[in-house]
N, C-alpha and C positions, 0 to 999 in steps of 0.2 A: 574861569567858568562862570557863566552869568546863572544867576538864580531865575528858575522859572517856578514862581510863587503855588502855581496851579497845583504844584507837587506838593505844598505845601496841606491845601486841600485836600488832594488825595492820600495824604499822610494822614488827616483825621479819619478817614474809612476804613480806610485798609490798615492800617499799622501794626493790627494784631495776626498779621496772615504774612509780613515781614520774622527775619530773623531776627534776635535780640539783636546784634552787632549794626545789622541793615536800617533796624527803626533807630539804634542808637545816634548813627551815623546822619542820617537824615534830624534828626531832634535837633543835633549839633549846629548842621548847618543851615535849617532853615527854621526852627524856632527858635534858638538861639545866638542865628548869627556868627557862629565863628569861622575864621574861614578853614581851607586843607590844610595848611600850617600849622594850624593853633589843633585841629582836632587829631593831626597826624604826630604831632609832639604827645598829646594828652592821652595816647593810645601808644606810642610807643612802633606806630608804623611808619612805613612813607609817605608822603603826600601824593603820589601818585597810587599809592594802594587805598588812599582815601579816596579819591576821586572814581578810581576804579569802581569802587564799591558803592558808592554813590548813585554813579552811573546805570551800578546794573542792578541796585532798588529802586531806583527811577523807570527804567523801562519796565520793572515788575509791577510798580503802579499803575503806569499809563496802561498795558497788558491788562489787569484787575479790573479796570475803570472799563475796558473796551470788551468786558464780559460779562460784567455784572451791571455797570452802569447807577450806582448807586448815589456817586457826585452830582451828575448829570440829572438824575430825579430827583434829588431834592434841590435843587437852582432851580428845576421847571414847578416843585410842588409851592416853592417859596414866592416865585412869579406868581402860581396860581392864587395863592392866599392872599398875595399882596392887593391883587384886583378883586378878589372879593369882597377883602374890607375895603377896595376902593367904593366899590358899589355899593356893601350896604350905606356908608356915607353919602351918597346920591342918593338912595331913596331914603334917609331922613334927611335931606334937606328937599327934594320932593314933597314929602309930607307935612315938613313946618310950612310950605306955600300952599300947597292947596288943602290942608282938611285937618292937621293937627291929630290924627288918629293915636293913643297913649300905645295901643297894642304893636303897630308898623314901629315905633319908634324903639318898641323894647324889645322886637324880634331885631331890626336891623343894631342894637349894639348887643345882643348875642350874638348874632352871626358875627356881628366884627370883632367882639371880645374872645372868642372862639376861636376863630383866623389867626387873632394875634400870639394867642396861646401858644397854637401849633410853628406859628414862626420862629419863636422865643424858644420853643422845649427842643 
């Protein structure tokens, strides 16, 4: 079974709307690495009942993601942020060429140190 990481992603949004066993299972296999063997020993199941189960927390995330959409906004709010500290960095370097203004220079690294907050939190 090849790992599609994106799940991985959608495990930090959703996890708390999984079943304990469902988030456990995904933890396993994609935070952790281990493969169906190793998590179907350590459980005391099958490996196809891992997999099974796997599978059908998986489609309950993609499901989640294609109703709420919550992964999806923040990739596009982190995009956004990322071009706004691009720009205010354009306009001071704008401002060190033409006019040196103290006030533009300390609005554009709030704006950018702002941006970067909200990227980081």
């Amino acid at each position: 079974m090849a790992k599609d990481y994106s799940i991985a992603l959608l495990l930090d949004f959703y996890a708390e709307l999984l079943t304990e066993k469902q988030r456990e299972f995904l933890e396993y296999y994609y935070n952790e690495d281990l493969s169906l063997a190793e998590i179907a020993g350590n459980e005391g199941i099958s490996r196809q009942g891992v997999r099974d189960a796997i599978k059908r927390a998986e489609k309950q995330l993609v499901e989640m993601e294609g109703c709420l959409g919550l992964a999806r906004r923040f990739g596009d709010m982190k995009l956004a942020l990322e071009d706004i500290i691009a720009c205010a960095n354009e306009v001071h370097e704008q401002n060190k060429r033409c006019g040196l203004s103290r006030e533009i220079n300390e609005a554009a690294a709030r704006i950018s140190a702002t941006a970067q907050r909200l990227i980081n939190a």
